[in-house]
N, C-alpha and C positions, 0 to 999 in steps of 0.2 A: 875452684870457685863453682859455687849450683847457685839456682834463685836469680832474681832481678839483680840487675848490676847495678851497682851503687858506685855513686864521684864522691867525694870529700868535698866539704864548701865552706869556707869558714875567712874572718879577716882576723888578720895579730899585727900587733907590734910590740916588741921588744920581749919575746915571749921562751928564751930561750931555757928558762928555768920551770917551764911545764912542758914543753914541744915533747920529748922523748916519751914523757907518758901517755898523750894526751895520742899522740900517730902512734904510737907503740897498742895503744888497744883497740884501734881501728884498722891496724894493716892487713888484718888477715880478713878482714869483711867486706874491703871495697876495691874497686877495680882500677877505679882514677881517682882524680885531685885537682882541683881547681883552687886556687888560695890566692885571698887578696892581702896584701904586707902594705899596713897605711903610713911606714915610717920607720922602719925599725935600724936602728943604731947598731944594734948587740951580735951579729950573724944571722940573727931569725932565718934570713931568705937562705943564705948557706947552708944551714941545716938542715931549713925542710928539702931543698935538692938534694941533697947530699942522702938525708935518709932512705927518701923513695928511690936511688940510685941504685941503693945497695939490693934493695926489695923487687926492684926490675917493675915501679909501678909507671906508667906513664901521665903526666899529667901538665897545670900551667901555673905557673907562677906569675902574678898581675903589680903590678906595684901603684898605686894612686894615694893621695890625700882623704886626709878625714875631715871630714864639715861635721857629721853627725853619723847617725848609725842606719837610720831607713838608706841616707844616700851611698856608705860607703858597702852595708849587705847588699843592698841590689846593685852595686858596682861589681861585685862580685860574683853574683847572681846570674849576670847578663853575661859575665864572658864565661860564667858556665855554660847558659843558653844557648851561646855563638861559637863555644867549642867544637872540634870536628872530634873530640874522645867520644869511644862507645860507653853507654849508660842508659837505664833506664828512670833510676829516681837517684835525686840529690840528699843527701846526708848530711846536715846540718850541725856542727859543733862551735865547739868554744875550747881555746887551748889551756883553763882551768876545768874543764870537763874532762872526764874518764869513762869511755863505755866498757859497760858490763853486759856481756852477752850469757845468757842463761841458756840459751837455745841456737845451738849456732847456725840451723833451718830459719832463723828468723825471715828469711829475707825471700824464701819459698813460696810465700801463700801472699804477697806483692799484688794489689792489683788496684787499689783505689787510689784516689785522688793527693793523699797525703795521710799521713798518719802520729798521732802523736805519741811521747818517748817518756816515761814517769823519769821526774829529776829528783834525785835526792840529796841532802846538804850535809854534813857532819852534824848540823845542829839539829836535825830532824825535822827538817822542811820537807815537804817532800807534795809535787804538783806537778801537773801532765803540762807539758811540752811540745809543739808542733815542731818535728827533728826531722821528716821525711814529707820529700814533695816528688811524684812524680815527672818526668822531665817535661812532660808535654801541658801540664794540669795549670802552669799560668801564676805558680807561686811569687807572692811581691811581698817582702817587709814595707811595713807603714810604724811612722813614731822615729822623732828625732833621738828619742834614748824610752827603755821600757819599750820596743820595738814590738812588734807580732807579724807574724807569718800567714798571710791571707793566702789560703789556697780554693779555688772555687774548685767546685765540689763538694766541699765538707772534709772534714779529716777525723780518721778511727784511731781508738786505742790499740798500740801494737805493746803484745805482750811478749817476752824471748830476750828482749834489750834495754836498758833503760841508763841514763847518766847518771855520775856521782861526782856532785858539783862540790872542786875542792875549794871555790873561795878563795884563788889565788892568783889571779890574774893580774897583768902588768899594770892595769889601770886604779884597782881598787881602791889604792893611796886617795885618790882626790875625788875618786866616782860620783860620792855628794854632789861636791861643787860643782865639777864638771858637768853632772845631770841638773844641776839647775840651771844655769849659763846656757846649756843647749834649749832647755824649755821653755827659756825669757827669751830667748829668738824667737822660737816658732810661737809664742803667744804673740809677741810685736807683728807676726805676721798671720795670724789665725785668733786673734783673741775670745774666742766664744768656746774652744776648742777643751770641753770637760776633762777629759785623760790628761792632758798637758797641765791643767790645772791643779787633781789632783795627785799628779806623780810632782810638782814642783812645792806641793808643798810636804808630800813623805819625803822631800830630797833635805828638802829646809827642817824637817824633824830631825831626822838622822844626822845631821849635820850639826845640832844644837841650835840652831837659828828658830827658836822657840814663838820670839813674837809673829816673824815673818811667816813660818808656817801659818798658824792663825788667821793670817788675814788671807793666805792661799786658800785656805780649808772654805 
């Protein structure tokens, strides 16, 4: 290991059908791990112990409930924060995500506040991502679903690494739904709140709920 030490930080449930690639292309670039498991059924928690086991990586396994996604990442978040593992910045995935390291110095020239990670999709989506937070810099997710990663300080393009988001994740079955149902909570309790409004109605497009979008839009 050279460069800033990097934790793994990420939440899953029932994710055991992306788990092996998703730590399989992170294990050789970070030091620890911190993971929050908001339910999983399937072995998810077994695995991920079991894998870093083998790897000799030390880290924490957290288990909680899911309300929504600002409160269950910074559930996660926080017992990175209140970790006693050594690290300097937190590492940011998703267990349909694959990092692709081009530069395995990546993590050398570390020294600002956060950094963001270019994501790219099979389908040729491809957009910067806020993946890296120093541990000290204050980083908070905000947004009950379509979340963001506020780091004060501002955060750079990190060139060397970047995701390749397979669109596979346990939840995508109902994603729509379930992202609308989370957005008509927090507008019951935030109702002026633009983002929520229009992420509830791309949820209500995607979903073919055609009129309802319309009256979100």
């Amino acid at each position: 290991m050279s460069g800033k030490r990097l934790c793994l930080n990420m939440i899953v449930k029932n994710e055991m059908a992306n788990l092996q690639r998703c730590l399989g292309a992170v294990v050789d670039h970070i030091d620890c791990w911190v993971i929050g498991d908001t339910g999983s059924n399937d072995g998810t928690q077994d695995f991920i112990k079991a894998f870093f086991a083998v790897h000799n990586l030390p880290g924490e396994l957290h288990e909680f409930p899911f309300h929504n996604f600002e409160q269950a990442r910074n559930a996660a978040l926080d017992h990175a924060y209140a970790s006693p593992l050594a690290y300097d910045y937190l590492l940011f995935d998703d267990a349909d995500m694959e990092l692709m390291v081009e530069d395995t110095g990546f993590r050398d020239g570390l020294d600002g506040p956060g950094y963001r990670l270019l994501q790219r999709s099979d389908s040729g989506l491809a957009y910067w991502n806020t993946r890296l937070a120093r541990r000290d810099a204050g980083a908070r997710y905000h947004g009950v679903t379509h979340e963001y990663l506020d780091v004060p300080g501002g955060v750079r393009e990190l060139r060397g690494a970047w995701y390749k988001d397979h669109a596979s994740g346990s939840n995508r079955a109902d994603k729509f739904e379930r992202d609308a149902r989370l957005l008509l909570e927090a507008l019951d309790k935030n109702p002026e709140n633009q983002r929520y409004w229009f992420y509830l109605a791309q949820s209500y497009r995607d979903a073919g709920r055609t009129a309802e979008a319309a009256v979100a839009y």
